[in-house]
C-alpha positions, 0 to 999 in steps of 0.5 A, spaced: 522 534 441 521 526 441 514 523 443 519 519 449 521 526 452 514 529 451 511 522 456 517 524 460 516 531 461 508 529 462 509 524 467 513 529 471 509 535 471 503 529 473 507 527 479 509 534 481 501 533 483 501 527 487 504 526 494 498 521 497 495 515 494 491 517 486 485 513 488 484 517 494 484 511 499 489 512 505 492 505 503 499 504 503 501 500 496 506 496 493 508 499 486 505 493 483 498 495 487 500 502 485 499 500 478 493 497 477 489 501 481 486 507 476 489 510 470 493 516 472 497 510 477 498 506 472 501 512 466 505 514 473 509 508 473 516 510 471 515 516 476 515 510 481 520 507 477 526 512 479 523 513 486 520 520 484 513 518 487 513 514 492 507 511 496 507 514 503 508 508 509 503 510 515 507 512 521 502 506 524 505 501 520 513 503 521 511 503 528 509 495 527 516 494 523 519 495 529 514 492 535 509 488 531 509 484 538 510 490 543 507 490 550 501 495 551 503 501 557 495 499 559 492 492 557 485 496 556 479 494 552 479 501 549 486 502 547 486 496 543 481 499 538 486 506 538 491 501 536 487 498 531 483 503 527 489 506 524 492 499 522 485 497 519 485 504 515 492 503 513 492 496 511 484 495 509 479 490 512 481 485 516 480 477 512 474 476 516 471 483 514 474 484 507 468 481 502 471 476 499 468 474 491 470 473 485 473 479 480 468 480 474 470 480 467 470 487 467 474 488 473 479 483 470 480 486 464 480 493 467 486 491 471 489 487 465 488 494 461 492 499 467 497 493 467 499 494 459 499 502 461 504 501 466 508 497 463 507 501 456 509 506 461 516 504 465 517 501 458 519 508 456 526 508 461 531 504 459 534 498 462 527 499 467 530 493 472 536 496 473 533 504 475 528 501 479 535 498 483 539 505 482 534 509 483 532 505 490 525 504 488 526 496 489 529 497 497 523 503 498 518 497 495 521 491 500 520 497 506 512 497 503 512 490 504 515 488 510 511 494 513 504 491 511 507 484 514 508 487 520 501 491 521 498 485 518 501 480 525 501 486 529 494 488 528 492 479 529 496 479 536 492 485 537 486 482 537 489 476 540 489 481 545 482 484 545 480 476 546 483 474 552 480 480 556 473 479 553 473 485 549 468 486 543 469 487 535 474 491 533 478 490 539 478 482 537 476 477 532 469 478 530 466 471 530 460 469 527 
């Protein structure tokens, strides 16, 4: 047996295992982001290629996708926190919350090194754009997108909401 169909058979006993995030974070990712997160994501990378391994869109942001600007049923300081909590889980912190600072040396070397492995990996299929087309890869990746988007715009018309009725963080902007 080939080296190439021994990775292969590896990669699908490996993503035979894997239905949620590999870094254990309910965050929805990219393939991109999938990539650079740890190692087993990055060997994973042609699994996600032919659309075998997928990242899982939270039900909260495909609500979004639908009504990012949909009217609350009850405008209540309470029910605005249900709302966003699930948003903040699946998309991370807010830009006001998430601690923003350089990489070190260390992290982006890290990130370069699972991005080689990534790209060692997918180089393993042939013709990889085009597989990713085929195998819908690249249409499962534009709904993660669009998903993150919409709970990015609905989760701020959230807040937006929480402000005007004077509600407290996290159901509005948390000012300094």
């Amino acid at each position: 047996m080939s080296s190439r169909r021994l990775m292969i058979c590896a990669l699908l006993v490996l993503g035979g295992c894997m239905t949620a995030p590999l870094d254990g974070s309910p965050r929805v990712q990219t393939a991109a982001q999938a990539r650079r997160a740890d190692l087993p994501n990055a060997v994973a990378a042609p699994l996600r290629d032919l659309n075998i391994l997928q990242s899982t869109i939270p039900d909260t942001l495909l609500a979004a996708v639908h009504a990012p600007y949909g009217r609350p049923p009850t405008l209540t300081c309470e029910w605005l926190v249900a709302e966003i909590l699930p948003l903040n889980g699946a998309l991370g912190p807010d830009l006001e919350e998430a601690r923003i600072d350089d990489h070190t040396l260390g992290e982006r070397a890290s990130e370069a090194m699972l991005g080689a492995i990534a790209g060692a990996a997918s180089d393993t299929l042939p013709l990889n754009s085009w597989i990713r087309e085929i195998s819908g890869s690249n249409r499962h990746d534009k709904l993660i997108s669009a998903a993150i988007t919409a709970g990015q715009i609905r989760r701020a018309y959230l807040k937006g909401l929480g402000e005007s009725r004077g509600c407290a963080p996290p159901a509005r902007p948390n000012h300094p």
